[in-house]
TINU-653541 format. One record per residue (C-alpha): residue in three letters; residue number from 1; x, y negated, z. Coordinates in nm, 3 decimals, decimal comma, m for minus. Layout:
! residues N
+-------+------+---------+---------+---------+
! torlo ! nudo !    east !   north !      up !
+-------+------+---------+---------+---------+
!   ALA !  NUM !       X !       Y !       Z !
...
+-------+------+---------+---------+---------+
END
This chain:
! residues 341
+-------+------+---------+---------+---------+
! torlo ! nudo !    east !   north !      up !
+-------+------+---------+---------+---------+
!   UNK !    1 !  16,927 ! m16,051 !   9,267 !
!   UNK !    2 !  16,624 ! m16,242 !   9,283 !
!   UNK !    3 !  16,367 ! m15,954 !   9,183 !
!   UNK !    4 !  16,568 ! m15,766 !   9,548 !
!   UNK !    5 !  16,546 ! m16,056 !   9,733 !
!   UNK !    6 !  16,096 ! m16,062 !   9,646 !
!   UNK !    7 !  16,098 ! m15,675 !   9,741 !
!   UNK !    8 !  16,245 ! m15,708 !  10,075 !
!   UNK !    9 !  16,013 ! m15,972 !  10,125 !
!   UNK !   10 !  15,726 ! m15,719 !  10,035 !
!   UNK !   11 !  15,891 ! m15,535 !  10,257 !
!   UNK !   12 !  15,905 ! m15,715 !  10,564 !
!   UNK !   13 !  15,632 ! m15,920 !  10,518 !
!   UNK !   14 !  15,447 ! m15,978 !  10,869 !
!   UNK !   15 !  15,104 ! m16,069 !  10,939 !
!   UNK !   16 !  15,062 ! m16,484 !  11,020 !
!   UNK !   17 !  14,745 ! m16,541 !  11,306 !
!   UNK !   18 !  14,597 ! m16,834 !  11,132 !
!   UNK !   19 !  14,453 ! m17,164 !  11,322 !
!   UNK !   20 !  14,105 ! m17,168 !  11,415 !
!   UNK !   21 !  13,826 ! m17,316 !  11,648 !
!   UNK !   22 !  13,508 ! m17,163 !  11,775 !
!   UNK !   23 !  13,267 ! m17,095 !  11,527 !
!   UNK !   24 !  12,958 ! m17,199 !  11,728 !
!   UNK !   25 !  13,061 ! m17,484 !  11,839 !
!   UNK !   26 !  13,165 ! m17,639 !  11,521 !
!   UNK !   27 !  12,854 ! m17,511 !  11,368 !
!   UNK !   28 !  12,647 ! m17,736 !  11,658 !
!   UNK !   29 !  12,849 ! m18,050 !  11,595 !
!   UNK !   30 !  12,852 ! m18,020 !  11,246 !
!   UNK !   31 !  12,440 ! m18,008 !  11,241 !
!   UNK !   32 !  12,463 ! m18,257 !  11,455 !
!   UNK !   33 !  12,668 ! m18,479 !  11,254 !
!   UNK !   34 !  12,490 ! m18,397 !  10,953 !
!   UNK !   35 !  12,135 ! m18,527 !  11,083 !
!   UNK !   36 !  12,286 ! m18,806 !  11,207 !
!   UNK !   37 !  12,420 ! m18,890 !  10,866 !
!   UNK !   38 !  12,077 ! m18,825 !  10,716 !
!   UNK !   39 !  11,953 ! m19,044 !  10,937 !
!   UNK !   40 !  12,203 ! m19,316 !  10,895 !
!   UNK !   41 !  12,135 ! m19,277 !  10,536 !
!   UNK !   42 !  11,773 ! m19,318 !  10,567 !
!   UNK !   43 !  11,820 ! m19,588 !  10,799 !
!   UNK !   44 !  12,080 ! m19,755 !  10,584 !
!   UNK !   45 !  11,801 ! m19,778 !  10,289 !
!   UNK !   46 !  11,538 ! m19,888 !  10,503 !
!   UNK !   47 !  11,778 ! m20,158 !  10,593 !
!   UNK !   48 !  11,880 ! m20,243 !  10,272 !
!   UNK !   49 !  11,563 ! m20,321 !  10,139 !
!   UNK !   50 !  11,506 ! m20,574 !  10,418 !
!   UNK !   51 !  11,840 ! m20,730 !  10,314 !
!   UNK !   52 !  12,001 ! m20,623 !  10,704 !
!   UNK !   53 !  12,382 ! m20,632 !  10,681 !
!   UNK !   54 !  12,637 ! m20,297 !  10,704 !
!   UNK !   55 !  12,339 ! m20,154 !  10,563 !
!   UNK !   56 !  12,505 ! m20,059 !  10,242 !
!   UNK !   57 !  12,791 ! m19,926 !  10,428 !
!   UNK !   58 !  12,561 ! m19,684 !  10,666 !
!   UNK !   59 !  12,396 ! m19,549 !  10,348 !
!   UNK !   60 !  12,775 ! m19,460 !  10,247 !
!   UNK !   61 !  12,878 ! m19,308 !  10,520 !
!   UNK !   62 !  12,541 ! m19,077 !  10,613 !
!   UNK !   63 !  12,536 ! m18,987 !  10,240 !
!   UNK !   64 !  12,926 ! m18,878 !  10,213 !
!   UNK !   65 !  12,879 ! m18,700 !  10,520 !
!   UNK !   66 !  12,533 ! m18,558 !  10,513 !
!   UNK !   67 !  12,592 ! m18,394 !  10,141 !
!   UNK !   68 !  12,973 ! m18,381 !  10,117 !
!   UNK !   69 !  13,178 ! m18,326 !  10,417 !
!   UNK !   70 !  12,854 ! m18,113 !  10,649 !
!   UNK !   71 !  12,824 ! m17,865 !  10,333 !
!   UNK !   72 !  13,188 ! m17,820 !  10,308 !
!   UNK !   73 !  13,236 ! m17,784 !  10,680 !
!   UNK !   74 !  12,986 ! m17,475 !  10,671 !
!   UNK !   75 !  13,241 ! m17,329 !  10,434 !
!   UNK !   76 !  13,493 ! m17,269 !  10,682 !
!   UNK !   77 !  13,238 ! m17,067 !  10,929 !
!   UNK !   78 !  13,327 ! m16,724 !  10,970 !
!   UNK !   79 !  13,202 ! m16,372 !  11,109 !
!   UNK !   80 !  13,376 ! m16,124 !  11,181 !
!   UNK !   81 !  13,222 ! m15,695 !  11,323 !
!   UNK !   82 !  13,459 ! m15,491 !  11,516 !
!   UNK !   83 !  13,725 ! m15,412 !  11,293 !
!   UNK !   84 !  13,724 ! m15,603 !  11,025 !
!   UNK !   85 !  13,981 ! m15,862 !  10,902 !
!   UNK !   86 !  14,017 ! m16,164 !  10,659 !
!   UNK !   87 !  14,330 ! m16,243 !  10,458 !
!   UNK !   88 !  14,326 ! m16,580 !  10,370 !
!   UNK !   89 !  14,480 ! m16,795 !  10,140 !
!   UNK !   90 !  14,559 ! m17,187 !  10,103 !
!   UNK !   91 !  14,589 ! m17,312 !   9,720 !
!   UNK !   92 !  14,776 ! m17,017 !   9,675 !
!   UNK !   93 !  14,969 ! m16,964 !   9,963 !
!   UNK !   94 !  14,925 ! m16,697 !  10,281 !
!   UNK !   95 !  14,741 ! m16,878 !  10,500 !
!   UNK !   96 !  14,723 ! m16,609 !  10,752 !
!   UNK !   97 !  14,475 ! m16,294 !  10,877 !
!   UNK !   98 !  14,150 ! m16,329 !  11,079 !
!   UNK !   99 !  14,112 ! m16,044 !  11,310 !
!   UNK !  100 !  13,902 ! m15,924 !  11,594 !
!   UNK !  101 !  13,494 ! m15,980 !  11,657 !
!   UNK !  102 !  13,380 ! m16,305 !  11,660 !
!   UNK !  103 !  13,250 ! m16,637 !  11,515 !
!   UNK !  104 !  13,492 ! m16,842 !  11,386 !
!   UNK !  105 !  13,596 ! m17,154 !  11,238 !
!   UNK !  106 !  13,916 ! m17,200 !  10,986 !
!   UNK !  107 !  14,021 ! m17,458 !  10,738 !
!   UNK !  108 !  13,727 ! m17,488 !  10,493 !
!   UNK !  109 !  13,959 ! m17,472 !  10,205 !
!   UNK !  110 !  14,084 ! m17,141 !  10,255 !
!   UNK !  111 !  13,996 ! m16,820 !  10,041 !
!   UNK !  112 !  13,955 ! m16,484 !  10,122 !
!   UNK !  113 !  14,145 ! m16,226 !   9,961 !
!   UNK !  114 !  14,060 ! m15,797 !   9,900 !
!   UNK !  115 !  14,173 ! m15,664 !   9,568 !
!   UNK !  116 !  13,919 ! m15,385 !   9,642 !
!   UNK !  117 !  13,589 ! m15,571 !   9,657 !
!   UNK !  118 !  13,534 ! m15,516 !   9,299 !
!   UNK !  119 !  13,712 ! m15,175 !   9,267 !
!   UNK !  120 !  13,467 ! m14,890 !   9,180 !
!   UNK !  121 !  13,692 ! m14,606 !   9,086 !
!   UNK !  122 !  13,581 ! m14,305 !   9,088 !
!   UNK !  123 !  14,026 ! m14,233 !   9,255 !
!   UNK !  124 !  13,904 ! m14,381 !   9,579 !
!   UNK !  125 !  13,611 ! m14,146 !   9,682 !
!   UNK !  126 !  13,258 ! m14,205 !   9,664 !
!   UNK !  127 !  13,044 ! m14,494 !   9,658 !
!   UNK !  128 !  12,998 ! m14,463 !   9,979 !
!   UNK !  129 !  13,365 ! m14,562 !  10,075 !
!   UNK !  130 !  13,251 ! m14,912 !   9,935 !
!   UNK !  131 !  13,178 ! m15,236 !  10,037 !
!   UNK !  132 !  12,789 ! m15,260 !   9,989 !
!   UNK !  133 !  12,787 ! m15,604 !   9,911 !
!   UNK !  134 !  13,072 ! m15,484 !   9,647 !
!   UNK !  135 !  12,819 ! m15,227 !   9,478 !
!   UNK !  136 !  12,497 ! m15,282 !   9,317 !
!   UNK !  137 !  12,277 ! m15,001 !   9,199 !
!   UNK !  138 !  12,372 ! m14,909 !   8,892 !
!   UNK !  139 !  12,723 ! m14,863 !   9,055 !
!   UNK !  140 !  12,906 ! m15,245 !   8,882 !
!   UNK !  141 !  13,052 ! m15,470 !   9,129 !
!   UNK !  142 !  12,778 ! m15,716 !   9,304 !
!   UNK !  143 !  12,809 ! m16,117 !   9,213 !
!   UNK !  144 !  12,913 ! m16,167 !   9,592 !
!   UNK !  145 !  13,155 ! m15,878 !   9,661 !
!   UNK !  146 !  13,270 ! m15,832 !  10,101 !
!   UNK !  147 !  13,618 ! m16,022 !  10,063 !
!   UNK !  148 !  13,654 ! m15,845 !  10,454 !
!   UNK !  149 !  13,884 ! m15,543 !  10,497 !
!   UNK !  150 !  13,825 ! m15,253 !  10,704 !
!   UNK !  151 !  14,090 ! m15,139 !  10,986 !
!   UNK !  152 !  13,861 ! m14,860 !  11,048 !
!   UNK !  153 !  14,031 ! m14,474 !  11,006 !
!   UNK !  154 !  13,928 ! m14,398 !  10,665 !
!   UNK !  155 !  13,916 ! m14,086 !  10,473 !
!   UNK !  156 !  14,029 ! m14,014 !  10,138 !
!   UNK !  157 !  13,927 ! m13,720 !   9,918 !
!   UNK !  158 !  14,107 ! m13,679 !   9,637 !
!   UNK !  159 !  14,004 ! m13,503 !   9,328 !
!   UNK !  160 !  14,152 ! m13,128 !   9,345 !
!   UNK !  161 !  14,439 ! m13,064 !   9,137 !
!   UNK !  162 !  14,581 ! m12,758 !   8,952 !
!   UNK !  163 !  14,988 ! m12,738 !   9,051 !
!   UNK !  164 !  15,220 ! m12,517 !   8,977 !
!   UNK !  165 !  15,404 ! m12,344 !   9,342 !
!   UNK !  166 !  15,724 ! m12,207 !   9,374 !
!   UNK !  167 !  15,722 ! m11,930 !   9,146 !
!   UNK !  168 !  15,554 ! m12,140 !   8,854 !
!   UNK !  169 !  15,185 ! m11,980 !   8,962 !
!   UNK !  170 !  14,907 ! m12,205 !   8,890 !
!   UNK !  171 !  14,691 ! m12,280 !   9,194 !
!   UNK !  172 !  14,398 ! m12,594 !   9,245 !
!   UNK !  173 !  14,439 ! m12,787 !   9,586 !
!   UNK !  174 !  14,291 ! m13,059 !   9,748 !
!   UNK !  175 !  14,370 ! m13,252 !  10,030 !
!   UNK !  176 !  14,205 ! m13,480 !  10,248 !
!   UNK !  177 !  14,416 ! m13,777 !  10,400 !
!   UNK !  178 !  14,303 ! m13,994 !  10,712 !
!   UNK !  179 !  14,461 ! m14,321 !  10,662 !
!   UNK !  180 !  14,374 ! m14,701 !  10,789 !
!   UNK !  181 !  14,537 ! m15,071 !  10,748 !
!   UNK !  182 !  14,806 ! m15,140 !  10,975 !
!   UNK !  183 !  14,933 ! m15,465 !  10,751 !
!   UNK !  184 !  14,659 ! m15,633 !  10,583 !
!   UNK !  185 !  14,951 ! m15,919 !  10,430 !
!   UNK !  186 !  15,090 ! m15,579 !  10,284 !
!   UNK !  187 !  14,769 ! m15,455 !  10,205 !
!   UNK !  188 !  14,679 ! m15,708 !   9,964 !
!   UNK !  189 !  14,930 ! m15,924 !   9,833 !
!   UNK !  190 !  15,201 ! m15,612 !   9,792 !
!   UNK !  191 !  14,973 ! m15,389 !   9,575 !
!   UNK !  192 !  14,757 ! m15,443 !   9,332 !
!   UNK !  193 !  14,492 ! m15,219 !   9,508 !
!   UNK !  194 !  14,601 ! m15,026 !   9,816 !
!   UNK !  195 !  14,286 ! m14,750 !   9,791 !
!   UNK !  196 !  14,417 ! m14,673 !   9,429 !
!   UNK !  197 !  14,804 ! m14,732 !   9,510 !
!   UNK !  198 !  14,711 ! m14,453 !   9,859 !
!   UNK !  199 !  14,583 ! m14,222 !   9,616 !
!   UNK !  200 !  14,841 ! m14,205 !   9,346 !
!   UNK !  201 !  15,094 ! m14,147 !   9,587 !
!   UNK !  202 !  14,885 ! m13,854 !   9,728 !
!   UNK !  203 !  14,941 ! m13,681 !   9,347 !
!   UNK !  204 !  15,255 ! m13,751 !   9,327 !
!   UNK !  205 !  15,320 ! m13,611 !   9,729 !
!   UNK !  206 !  15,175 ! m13,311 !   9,675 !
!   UNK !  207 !  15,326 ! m13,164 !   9,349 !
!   UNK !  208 !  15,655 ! m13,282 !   9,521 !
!   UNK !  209 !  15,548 ! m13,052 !   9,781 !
!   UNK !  210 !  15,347 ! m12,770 !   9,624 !
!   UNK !  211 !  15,639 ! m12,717 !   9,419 !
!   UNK !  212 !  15,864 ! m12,584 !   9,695 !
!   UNK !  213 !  15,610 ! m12,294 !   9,862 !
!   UNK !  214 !  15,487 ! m11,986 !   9,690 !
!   UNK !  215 !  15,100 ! m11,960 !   9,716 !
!   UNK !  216 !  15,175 ! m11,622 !   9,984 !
!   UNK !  217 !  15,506 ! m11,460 !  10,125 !
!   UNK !  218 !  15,578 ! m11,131 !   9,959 !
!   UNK !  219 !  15,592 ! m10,944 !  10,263 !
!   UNK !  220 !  15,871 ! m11,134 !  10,482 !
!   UNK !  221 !  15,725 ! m11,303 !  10,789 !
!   UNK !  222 !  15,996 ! m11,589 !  10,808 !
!   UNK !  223 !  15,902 ! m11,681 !  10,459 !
!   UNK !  224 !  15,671 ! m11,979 !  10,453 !
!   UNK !  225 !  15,393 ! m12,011 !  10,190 !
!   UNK !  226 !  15,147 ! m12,256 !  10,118 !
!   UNK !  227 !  14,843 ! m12,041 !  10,242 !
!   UNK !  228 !  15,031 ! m11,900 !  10,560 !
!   UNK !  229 !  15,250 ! m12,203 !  10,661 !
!   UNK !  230 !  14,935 ! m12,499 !  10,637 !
!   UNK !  231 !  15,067 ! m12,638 !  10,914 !
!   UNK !  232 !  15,426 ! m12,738 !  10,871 !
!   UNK !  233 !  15,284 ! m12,826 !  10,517 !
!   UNK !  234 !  15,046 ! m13,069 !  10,655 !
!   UNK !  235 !  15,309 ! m13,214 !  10,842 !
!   UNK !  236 !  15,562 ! m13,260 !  10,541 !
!   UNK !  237 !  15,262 ! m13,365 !  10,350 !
!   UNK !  238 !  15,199 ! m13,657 !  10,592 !
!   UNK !  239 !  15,562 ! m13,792 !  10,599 !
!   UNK !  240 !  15,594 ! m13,813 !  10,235 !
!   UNK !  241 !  15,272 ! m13,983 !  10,197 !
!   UNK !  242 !  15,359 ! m14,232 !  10,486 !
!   UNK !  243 !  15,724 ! m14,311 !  10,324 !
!   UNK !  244 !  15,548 ! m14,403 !  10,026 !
!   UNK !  245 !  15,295 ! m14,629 !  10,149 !
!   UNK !  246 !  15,448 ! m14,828 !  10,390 !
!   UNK !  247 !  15,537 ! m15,059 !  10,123 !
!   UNK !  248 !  15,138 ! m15,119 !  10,152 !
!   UNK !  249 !  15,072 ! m15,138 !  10,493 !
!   UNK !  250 !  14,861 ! m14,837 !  10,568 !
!   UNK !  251 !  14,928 ! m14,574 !  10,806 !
!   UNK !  252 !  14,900 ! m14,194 !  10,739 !
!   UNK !  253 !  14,725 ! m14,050 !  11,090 !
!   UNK !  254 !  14,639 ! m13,697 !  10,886 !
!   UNK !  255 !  14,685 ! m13,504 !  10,579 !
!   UNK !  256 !  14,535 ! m13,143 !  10,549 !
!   UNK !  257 !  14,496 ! m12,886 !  10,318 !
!   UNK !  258 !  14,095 ! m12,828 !  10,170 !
!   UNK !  259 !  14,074 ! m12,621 !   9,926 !
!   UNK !  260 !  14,356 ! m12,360 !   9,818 !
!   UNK !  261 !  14,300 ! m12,105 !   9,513 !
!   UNK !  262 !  14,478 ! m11,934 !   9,263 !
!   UNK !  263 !  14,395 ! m12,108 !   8,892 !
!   UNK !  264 !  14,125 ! m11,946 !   8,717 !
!   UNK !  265 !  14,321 ! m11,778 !   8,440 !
!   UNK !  266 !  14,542 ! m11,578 !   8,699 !
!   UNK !  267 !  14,255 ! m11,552 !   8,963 !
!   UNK !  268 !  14,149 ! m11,166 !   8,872 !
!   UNK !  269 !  14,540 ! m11,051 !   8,823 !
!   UNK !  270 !  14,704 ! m11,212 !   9,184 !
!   UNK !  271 !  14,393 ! m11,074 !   9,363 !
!   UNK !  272 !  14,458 ! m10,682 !   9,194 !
!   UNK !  273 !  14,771 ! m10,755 !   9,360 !
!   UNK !  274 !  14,694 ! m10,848 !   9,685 !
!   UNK !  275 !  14,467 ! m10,572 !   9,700 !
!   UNK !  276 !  14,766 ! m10,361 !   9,595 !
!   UNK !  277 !  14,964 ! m10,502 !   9,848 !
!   UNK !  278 !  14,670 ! m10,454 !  10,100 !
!   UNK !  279 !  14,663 ! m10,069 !  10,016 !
!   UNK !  280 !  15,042 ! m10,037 !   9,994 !
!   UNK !  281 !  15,054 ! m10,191 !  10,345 !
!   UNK !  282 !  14,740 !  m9,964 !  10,510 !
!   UNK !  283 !  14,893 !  m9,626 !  10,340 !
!   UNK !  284 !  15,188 !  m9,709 !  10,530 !
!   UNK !  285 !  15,048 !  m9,770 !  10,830 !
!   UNK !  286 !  14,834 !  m9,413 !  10,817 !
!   UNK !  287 !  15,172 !  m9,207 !  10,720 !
!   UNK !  288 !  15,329 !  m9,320 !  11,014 !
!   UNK !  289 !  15,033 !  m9,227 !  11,253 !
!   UNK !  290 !  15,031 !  m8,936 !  11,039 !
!   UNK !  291 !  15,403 !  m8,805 !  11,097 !
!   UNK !  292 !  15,394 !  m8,923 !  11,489 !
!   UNK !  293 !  15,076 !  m8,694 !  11,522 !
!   UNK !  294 !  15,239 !  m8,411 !  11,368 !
!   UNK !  295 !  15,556 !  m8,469 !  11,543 !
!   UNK !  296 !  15,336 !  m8,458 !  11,874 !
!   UNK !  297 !  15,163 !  m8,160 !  11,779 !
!   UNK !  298 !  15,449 !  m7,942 !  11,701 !
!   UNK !  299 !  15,626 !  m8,065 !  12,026 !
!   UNK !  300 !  15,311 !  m7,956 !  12,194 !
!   UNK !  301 !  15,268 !  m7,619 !  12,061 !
!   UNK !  302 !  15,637 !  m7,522 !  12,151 !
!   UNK !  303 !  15,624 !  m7,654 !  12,474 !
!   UNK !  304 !  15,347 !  m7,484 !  12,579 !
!   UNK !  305 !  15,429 !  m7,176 !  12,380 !
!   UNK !  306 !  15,078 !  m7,129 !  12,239 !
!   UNK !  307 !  15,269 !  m6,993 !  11,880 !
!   UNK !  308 !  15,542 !  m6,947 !  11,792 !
!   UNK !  309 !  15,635 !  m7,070 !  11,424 !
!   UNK !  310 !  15,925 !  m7,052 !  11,218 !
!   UNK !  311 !  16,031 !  m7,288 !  10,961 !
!   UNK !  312 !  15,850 !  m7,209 !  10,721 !
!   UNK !  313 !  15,540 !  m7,178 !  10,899 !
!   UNK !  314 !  15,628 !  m7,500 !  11,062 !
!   UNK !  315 !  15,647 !  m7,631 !  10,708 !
!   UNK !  316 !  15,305 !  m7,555 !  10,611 !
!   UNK !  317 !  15,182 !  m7,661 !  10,926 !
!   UNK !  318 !  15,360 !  m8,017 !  10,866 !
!   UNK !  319 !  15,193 !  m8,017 !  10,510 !
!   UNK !  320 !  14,868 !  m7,887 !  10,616 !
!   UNK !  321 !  14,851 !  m8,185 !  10,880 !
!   UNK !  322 !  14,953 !  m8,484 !  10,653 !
!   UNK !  323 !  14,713 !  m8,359 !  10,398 !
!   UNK !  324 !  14,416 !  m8,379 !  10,636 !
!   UNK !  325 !  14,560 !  m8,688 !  10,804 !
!   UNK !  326 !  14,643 !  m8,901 !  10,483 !
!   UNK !  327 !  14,390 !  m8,744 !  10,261 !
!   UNK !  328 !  14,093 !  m8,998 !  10,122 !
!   UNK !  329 !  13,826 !  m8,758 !  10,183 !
!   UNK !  330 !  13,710 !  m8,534 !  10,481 !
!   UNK !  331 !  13,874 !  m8,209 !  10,476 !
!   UNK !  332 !  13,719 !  m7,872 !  10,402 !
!   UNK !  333 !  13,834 !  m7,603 !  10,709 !
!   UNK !  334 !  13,939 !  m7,262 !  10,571 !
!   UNK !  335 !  13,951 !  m7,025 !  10,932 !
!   UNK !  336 !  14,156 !  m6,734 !  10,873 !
!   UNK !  337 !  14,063 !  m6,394 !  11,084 !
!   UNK !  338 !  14,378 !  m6,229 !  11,014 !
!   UNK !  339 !  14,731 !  m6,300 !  11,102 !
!   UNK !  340 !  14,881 !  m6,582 !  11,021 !
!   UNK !  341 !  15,158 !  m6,328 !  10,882 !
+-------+------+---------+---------+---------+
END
């Protein structure tokens, strides 16, 4: 009961606009503040030595100010680019999400959360899908990783993947899925990393769908295949994707097809027959040009009673044509002299 109850929180768990004041004007009081205290302070000693009293209590107050409270005011400064967000946390508890450009200033004790600042896996792309505060060099998380999170539109390009289609043939496919953050609460505190979780359910999506096209129809033009039907497939592709991560707050906007080939070990036997095919269907194409042209020439010679032929002559005639017509190679003319009979 009490593990449903903490998944349909997950599930419905909405983003909270957390409480904040303008970051440049609490950065100009606070310097303010904090040279006054110095001053105090200084003053205070100054004072001290000359035996003034409250001195002892100015030197308190400038130096809890000036080196304890200024400092951890600074903390709670933020900056935030077009399209980027904070998810922030109180002693453990959502504190709520900073969004939108700006400078801003929140409750110094707050942290900010993104499981992916120190994810390098090779599952979420390249390097270059990283924070670059998050990546050093050599390609190990940075001692300062971006806590921020991107709502840009992203791209994802998973690793291709050999699958078996409908009737058990091997093929490799990759697909490229254009996703961003729609729930940043979701986003972090429902998965443990939502670039990894986005592209495990990408496997898993497409074997559930590669699984129920052939690679090619075998000759029937309602029959939908993975190579002829790409975009119904891209569509079915995105739904099951976007039922699966919802649970993590991102948003599907694309899923396409990249790369589509027959695995290498069947490669050289599915092309024979698709050249088979290809030959099957051109052959078929020629006879019935052939037989029309025949038809057309017989109908001709009657009707203008150039000859007249009987059946069997007609018969050679018919063979004579769909030799020449069908034939491979140019024909070699025989021209008779005599009759025909």
């Amino acid at each position: 009961m009490s593990e449903t109850i903490i998944n349909q929180k997950a599930i419905h768990r909405v983003e909270i606009t957390p409480k904040f004041l303008n970051g440049m004007f609490m950065l100009i009081v606070n310097i303010i503040l904090t040279i006054a205290g110095l001053i105090a302070f200084i003053v205070g000693i100054a004072f001290a030595d000359a035996g003034a009293g409250g001195a002892v209590l100015m030197i308190i107050l400038g130096a809890v100010y000036s080196f304890l409270i200024g400092p951890l005011l600074f903390c709670g400064l933020k900056i935030l680019k077009p399209n980027e967000a904070l998810v922030l946390t109180l002693f453990g508890k959502y504190f709520g999400t900073l969004k939108g450009e700006g400078f801003y200033f929140v409750n110094p004790f707050v942290v900010a959360v993104n499981p992916d600042a120190f994810a390098t896996s090779a599952a979420t792309g390249s390097a270059e899908s990283q924070p670059k505060s998050a990546i050093t060099a050599g390609g190990k998380p940075a001692a300062f990783p971006n806590k921020k999170l991107s709502l840009k539109t992203m791209t994802l390009d998973n690793d291709r993947q050999k699958i078996n289609d409908q009737l058990g043939n091997p093929v490799i496919i990759g697909i490229v899925v254009i996703w961003k953050i729609v729930n940043t609460a979701k986003a972090v505190f429902n998965v443990d990393n939502y670039k990894e979780f986005l592209s495990i359910q990408c496997d898993s999506a497409l074997r559930n769908i590669v699984r129920l096209y052939p690679y090619d129809s075998t000759g029937t033009d309602s029959e939908k295949s993975l190579q002829g039907s790409s975009v119904e497939i891209s569509e079915r592709l995105k739904d099951e994707i976007q039922a699966k991560v919802n649970i993590a707050g991102l948003e599907v906007v694309e899923a396409r097809i990249t790369h589509l080939t027959y695995a290498p070990e069947i490669a050289a036997a599915m092309l024979q027959r698709q050249q088979a095919s290809a030959i099957i269907d051109a052959k078929k194409l020629i006879v019935e040009g052939a037989v029309g042209m025949v038809e057309m020439a017989l109908a001709q010679l009657s009707e203008n009673n150039i000859v007249v032929l009987d059946e069997e002559r007609k018969a050679a005639m018919v063979s004579n044509l769909l030799v020449v017509l069908c034939g491979n190679k140019d024909a070699q003319p025989i021209v008779n002299s005599g009759s025909i009979y």
